[in-house]
Each structure stands twice: as structure tokens, then as C-alpha cells.
N, C-alpha and C positions, 0 to 999 in steps of 0.2 A: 859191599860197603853200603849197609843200608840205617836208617835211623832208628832204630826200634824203640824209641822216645823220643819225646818233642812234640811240637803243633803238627805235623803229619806225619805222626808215627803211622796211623789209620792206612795209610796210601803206604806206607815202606815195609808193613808187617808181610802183605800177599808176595808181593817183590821177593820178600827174603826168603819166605816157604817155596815159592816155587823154584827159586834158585838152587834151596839144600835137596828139593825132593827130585829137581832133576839130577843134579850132582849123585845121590843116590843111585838112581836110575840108570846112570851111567856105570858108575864103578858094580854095580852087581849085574852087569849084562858082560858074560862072555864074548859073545859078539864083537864087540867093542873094544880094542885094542888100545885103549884110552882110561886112565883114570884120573880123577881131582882128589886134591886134597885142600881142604876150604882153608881160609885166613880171612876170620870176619873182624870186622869195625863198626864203632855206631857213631855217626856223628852226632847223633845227639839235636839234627837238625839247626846244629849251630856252622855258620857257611866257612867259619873262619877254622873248623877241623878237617874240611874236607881233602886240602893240597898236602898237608902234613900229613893227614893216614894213608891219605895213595902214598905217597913220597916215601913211607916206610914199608910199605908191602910192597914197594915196588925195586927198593933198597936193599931190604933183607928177607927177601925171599928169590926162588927163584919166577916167581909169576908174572906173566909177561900178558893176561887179560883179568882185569877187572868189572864186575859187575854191580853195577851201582847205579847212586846217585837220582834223586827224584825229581830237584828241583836246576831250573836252569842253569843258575844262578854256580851250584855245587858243581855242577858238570863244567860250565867253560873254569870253574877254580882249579879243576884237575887235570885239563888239556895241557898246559904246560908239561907238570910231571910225566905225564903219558908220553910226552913228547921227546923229551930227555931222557924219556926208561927205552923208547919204541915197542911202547906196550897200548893195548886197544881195550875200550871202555864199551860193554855192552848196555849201552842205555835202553830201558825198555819201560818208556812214560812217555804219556802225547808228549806234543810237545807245540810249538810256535810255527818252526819253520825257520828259512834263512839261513842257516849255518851249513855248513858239509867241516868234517876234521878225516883227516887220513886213518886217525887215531881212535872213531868212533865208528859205532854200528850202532843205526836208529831203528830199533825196531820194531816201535810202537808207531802209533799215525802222527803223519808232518799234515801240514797247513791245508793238502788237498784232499786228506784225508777225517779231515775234522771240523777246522772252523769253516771252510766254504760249504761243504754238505748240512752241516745243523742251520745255519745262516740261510742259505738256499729253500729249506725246505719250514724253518719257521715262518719264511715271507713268505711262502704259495699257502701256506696254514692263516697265518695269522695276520699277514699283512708289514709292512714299512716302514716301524716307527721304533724305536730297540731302544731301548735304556743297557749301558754299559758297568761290569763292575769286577773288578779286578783289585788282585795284589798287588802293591807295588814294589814288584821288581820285574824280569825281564818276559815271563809268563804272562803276567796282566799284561802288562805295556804293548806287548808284540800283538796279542790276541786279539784285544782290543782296536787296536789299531787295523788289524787287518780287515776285523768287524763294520771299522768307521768308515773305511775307503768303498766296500764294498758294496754298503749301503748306501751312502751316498752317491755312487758309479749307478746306481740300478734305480735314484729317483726316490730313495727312502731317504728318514732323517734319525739324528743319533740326537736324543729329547735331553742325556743325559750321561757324562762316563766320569765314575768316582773310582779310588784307589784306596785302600788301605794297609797297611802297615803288616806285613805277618804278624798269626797272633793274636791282631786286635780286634775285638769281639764287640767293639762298642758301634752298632749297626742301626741306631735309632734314627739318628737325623739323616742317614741313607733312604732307612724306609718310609721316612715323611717326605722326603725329596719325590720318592719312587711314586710316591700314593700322590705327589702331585704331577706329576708329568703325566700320569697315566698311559705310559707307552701299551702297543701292542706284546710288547715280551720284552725279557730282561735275558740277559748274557752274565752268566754268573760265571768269572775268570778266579774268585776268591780259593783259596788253599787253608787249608786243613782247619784251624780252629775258627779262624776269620770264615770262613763259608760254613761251618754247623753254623755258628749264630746267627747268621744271615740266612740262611735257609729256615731254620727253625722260627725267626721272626719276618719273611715276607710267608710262610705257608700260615701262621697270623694273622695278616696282613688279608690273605683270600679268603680267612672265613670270616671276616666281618665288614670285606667290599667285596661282593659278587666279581667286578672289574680283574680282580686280580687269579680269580680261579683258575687252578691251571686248563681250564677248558677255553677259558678267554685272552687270559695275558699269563703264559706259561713262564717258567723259569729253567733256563737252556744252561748246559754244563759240556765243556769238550773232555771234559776228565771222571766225570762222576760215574763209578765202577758198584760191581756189587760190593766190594771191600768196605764203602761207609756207609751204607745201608741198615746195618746195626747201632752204627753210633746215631744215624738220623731218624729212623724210626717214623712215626707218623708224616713227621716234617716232609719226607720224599717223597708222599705221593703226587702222583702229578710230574716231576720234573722230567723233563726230555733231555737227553743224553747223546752221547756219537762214541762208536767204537768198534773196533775188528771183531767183538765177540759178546754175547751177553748169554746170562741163564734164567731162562724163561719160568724156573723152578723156584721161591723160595728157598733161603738158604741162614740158616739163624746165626751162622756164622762168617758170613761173608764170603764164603769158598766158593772158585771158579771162576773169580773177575779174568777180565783182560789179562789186566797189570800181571796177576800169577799165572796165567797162562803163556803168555808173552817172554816173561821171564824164564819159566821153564824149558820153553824151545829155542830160545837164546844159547842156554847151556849144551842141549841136545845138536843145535847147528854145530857150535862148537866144535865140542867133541866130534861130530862127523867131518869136519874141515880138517879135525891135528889127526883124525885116521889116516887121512889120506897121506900123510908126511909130506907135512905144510915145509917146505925150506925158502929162507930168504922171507923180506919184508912181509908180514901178512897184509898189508894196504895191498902191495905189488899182485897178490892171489885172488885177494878178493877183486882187484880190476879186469882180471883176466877169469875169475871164474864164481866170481860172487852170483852172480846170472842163477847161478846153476841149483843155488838156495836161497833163491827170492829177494835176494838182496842187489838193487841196482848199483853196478860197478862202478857210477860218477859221483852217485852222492852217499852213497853205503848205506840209503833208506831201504824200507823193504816194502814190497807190495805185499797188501791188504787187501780183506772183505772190509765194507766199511756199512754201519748199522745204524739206521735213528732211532733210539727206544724210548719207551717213557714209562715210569714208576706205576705199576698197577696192581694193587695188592700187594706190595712190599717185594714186587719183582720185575725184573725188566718184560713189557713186552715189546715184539721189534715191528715197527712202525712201515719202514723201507729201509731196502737194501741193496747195495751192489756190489759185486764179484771184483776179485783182482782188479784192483785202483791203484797203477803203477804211483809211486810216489812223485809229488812235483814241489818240494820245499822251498824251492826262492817263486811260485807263482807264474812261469815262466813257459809253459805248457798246458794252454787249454786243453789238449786234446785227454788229457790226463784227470781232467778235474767231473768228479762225477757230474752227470748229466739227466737232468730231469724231461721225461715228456709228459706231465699235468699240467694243467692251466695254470696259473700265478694268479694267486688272489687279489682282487681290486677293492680297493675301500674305499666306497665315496661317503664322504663327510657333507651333510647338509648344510 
């Protein structure tokens, strides 16, 4: 159940390929004692389709997991239904953090997985001072937020945090705002059309004030995949990124992000979990044996490789990185949240 039009169609198109090509993958391996038969949906990225097309695939079919959903927002509209069917949502998009549902597998990067590592690692780079900018709904807001505390907890200052509407692409008096605060870096929380314009007008913004070059006040993304690399074009170079996996290759078509690879072994867990003859609740299996494919049996996140990359030559290169990063989505387990040994950068202001 993914959008394949609307303002981030860009982010749901890799989703849905890698979805159909593991489902593939699956039914033509003997091996495998499992097969799918797909029932797709497009919401259309309109949030108020989202409960009604689960609610009918979950109605009149016999399917008892669904793979969807991109934006927050879509996903807690479906938890109900899910709930009512006793059927599980494989969500596989970062995300905020803060939630756990019985009825969900997260298995893309939560909150120690994404905004603490790019945050962390922009302030030993660049220093203290972050201008905020996010969607407004529960993506920006969260992300945001946890950006604010963070920074503030460590001695740095938030110069600035604006929100915009999905959609809305009107990013002018953002980046007059931006050019005047002059932060060290900017946290761009924006989703699908609202972030090309905004991307495409602060990378503007850096060729005619040195200030904003991504070598000096970079533009940071906890979601930005190969998947909009095409749609952005020049606009990306420079931008620093967080994720479980990047292709260090040009790719003119966006193939091999996260997001589709993510989704592809979503499917493939899957299928390995109904070999086994899964009986009784699947929540009840995966607490007693979710362990056993990477997925933590308290909050059904999964551990991750987690990557800092930044755009170079229309390709990710990977900055720093670290191995299996148990997940920690309510913030509640230092021991868990990657860990830096480089100095922290100081910036003394005359």
C-alpha cells in the first residue's frame, strides 16, 4: 500500500519495487515453502485513504500483513484497522521514534539510528548553531524536537525552526530567514515536494554566499535516499544524509536506496517467519523469537548498520559508520546510541 502519485510519490515508487521484486523472489524459489499474492493500493498520498484501503484489504482478502505506508501520519491512521483485523504493518521508512505497536515492524532506522548520529556528527564537523525545518505534521515535529533538546542539552542553540504545510513549495521567506540567522547547518525535516524546492533554493542560496556552501553550513536530511537524487539533480550536492545503506555508484535511476532495499528484506523476513509455521498471534512469535531476525522483541525495531554520507558527484559517499546499532526509539538507552571517539568541534566567536 504505497502512493505511486502525489507529493512523495519519489520516496513510495523504491518501496513498491522492492516490495513486488522480493515477492517475486520469493514465489519463484523452491526452497521456500511460501508464496504471495500481491493486493496493491495507492493512496494517492492523500492521508484520509489510508484506513479505508487497509480496512478493505484487510476485509476482503485473506491478508493478514501489509506493507506500506511512508508517512507517519498514514501509519498510526492504519494501526486501528490492523488492530481490529490482528494483522501487522511492515513499515520500512526512518522514521521519529517514540511509538512501539504490536501490530508494526519498524524496520527502517528510529531516533538512535538517525537524528542522534547526523546531529552528533554535524556538531564535531561543524559546530553548535542548527537552524530547523520540517513538515508540519508528526515527522517534522518529532524530528525537530528531538534536534532541539539535543542541542540545547550539549551547549548549542536552535537560531531557527519553521514548518511547512505538505506540498508547499513556497520556500522564499524561509531562505531569507535562513541567510539571516546564518546557522552552522540546517536540518531539513521537509518531505517530498516541499523539500525539492527547498533544497533546490538553499543549494542557490550557497552559490551566491560562500556561508552557506555545503563545506561550511551543510544541509542535513535523516531520509534523503538515492530514490530523489534524480528528481534533485545538481540541487544535492553537498547534502549530508543518515541511513542503513548507501550506493557509493551513480545510479540515473535511483536504484538501490535504503527505502528498496529495506523493503525487499521486509518481505523476504517475512516469508522466512510463515516457513517456519508461524501459529497463534504473530506479535506473541516475534517476542519470543523476533531476536532471531534482527528485530528487537520489545519494540519490533530492528538493528541496523547506521552511515553518514554526503552527495558527491551525484552519489553518496560514506563519511562514518557503525555496525549493528541495536535500536532505542523512546531515547531511553544510552548504551545503544552510536558513539563517537573524535574531538567535538569548538567555535570561538571573537
Amino acid at each position: 500500500m504505497y502512493s505511486r502519485s502525489g507529493t512523495y510519490q519519489a520516496l513510495s515508487e523504491p518501496l513498491f519495487i522492492g516490495t513486488m521484486e522480493a515477492i517475486e523472489a520469493v514465489n519463484q524459489d523452491r526452497a521456500i515453502p511460501v508464496s504471495f499474492t500481491p493486493i496493491t493500493r495507492d493512496p494517492a498520498c492523500d492521508l484520509s485513504n489510508y484506513a479505508p484501503m487497509c480496512a478493505d484489504i484487510l476485509s476482503n482478502s485473506s491478508a493478514k500483513h501489509v506493507v506500506g505506508c511512508v508517512t507517519s501520519s498514514s501509519r498510526k491512521e492504519v494501526i486501528p484497522e490492523l488492530d481490529r483485523a490482528q494483522a501487522t504493518l511492515w513499515y520500512n521508512v526512518p522514521y521519529e521514534g517514540f511509538e512501539t505497536s504490536a501490530r508494526v515492524v519498524y524496520s527502517h532506522a528510529a531516533t538512535n539510528q538517525n537524528i542522534l548520529p547526523i546531529l552528533g556528527w554535524a556538531q564535531r564537523h561543524f559546530g553548535n548553531q542548527g537552524y530547523l525545518v520540517g513538515s508540519n505534521y508528526i515527522w517534522g515535529w518529532e524530528t525537530c524536537r528531538v534536534a532541539r533538546t539535543r542541542l540545547e542539552a550539549s551547549g548549542g542553540r536552535v537560531l531557527g525552526e519553521r514548518y511547512l504545510p505538505l506540498g508547499d513549495m513556497s520556500v522564499e521567506a524561509l531562505i531569507a530567514e535562513i541567510e539571516r540567522a546564518r546557522p552552522s547547518f540546517v536540518l531539513n525535516s521537509l518531505v517530498g515536494a516541499s523539500s525539492y524546492a527547498f533544497i533546490a533554493a538553499y543549494a542557490d542560496l550557497g552559490r551566491r554566499d560562500p556561508h552557506f556552501a555545503p563545506e561550511n553550513c551543510p544541509l542535513l536530511s535523516c531520509n534523503l535516499t538515492e530514490a530523489e537524487l534524480p528528481v534533485l539533480g545538481d540541487a544535492a550536492e553537498g547534502m549530508i544524509s543518515v541511513g542503513p545503506s548507501f550506493c557509493e555508484t551513480p545510479t540515473a535511476d535511483g536504484r538501490g536506496s535504503s527505502l528498496e532495499r529495506t523493503a525487499f528484506q521486509s518481505v523476504l523476513t517475512l516469508a522466512a517467519i510463515l516457513a517456519e509455521g508461524v501459529s497463534g498471534p504473530f506479535d506473541s512469535y516475534l517476542a519470543e523469537h523476533g531476536a532471531r531476525y534482527g528485530i528487537d522483541p520489545a519494540t519490533h525495531h530492528k538493528t541496523l548498520d547506521v552511515h553518514i554520507a554526503q552527495v558527491r558527484g551525484g552519489a553518496f559517499e560514506i563519511l562514518h559508520s557503525w555496525t549493528d546499532i541495536a535500536p532505542d526509539p523512546y531515547l531511553t538507552r544510552p548504551s545503544r546510541h552510536p558513539q563517537f571517539r573524535d574531538p567535538s568541534l569548538t567555535v570561538v566567536r571573537a
